[in-house]
C-alpha positions in Angstrom: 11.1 5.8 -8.1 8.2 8.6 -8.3 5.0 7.4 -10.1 6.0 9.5 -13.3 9.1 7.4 -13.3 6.9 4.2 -12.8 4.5 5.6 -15.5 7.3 6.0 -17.9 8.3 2.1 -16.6 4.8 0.7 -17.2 4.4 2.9 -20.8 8.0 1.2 -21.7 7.2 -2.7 -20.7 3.4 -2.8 -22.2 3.6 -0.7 -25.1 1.5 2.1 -24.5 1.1 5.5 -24.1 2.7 7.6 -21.3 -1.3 9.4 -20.7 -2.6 5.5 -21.5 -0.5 4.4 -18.1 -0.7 6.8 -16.2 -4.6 7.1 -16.6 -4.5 2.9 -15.6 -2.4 3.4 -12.5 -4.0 6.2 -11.5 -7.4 4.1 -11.6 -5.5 1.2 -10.0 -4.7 3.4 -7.0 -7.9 4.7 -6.3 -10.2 1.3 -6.8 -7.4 0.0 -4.1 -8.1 3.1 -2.3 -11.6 2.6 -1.9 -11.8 -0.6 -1.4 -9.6 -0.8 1.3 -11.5 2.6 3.3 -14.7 0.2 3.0 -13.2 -2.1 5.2 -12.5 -4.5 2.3 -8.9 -6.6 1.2 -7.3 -6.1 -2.6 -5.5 -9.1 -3.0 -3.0 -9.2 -5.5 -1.4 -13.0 -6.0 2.0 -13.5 -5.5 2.6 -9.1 -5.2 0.3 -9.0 -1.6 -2.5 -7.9 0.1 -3.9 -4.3 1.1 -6.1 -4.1 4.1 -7.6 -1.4 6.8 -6.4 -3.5 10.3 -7.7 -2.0 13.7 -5.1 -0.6 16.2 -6.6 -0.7 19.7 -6.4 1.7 22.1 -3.9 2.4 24.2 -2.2 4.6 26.6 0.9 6.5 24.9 3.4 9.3 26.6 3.2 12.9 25.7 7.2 13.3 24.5 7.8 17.0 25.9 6.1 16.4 29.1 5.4 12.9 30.0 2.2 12.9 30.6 0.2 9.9 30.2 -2.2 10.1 27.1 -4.8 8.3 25.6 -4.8 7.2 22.2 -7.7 6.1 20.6 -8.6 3.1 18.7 -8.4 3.5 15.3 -8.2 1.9 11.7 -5.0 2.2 9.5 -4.2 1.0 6.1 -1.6 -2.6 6.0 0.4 -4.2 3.1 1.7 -7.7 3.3 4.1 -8.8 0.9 3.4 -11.8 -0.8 5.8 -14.9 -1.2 6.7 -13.8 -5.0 7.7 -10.2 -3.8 9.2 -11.1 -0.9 11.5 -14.1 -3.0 12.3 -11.7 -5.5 13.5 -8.7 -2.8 15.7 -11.3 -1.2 17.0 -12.5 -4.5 15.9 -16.0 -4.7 15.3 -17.1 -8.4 12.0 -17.7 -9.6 
């Protein structure tokens, strides 16, 4: 699913406007965006939790010539499932 599809989705299941949903996930996106780049978490009960983790550094392999590298510590952005998500992917009823 693309976010137009999901925008159609969301317009569908709450009754509003295709511009109306796409202007609230669009907003969603970037207040999660945000917050997460300040370091901060966006937890979302029962769906999961966004969060910047830090990846230490470490010494990687150049693939073509095998060359030890460093790689340097660094933040990247996480999602954890939560238990509702992950019940519902594995099909337990809720």
């Amino acid at each position: 699913m693309n976010k137009g599809e999901l925008v159609d989705k969301i317009a569908e299941k709450a009754s509003v406007t295709k511009k109306d949903a796409d202007l609230v996930l669009s907003t969603l996106l970037d207040v999660i965006l945000d917050t997460v780049a300040s370091g901060d978490k966006v937890t979302l009960v029962g769906f999961g939790t966004f969060e910047a983790r830090d990846r230490q550094a470490r010494e990687g392999r150049n693939p073509s010539t095998g060359e030890p590298i460093k790689i340097p510590a660094t933040k990247v952005p996480a999602f954890s499932a939560g238990k509702s998500f992950k019940d519902k992917v594995v099909g337990k009823a809720e």
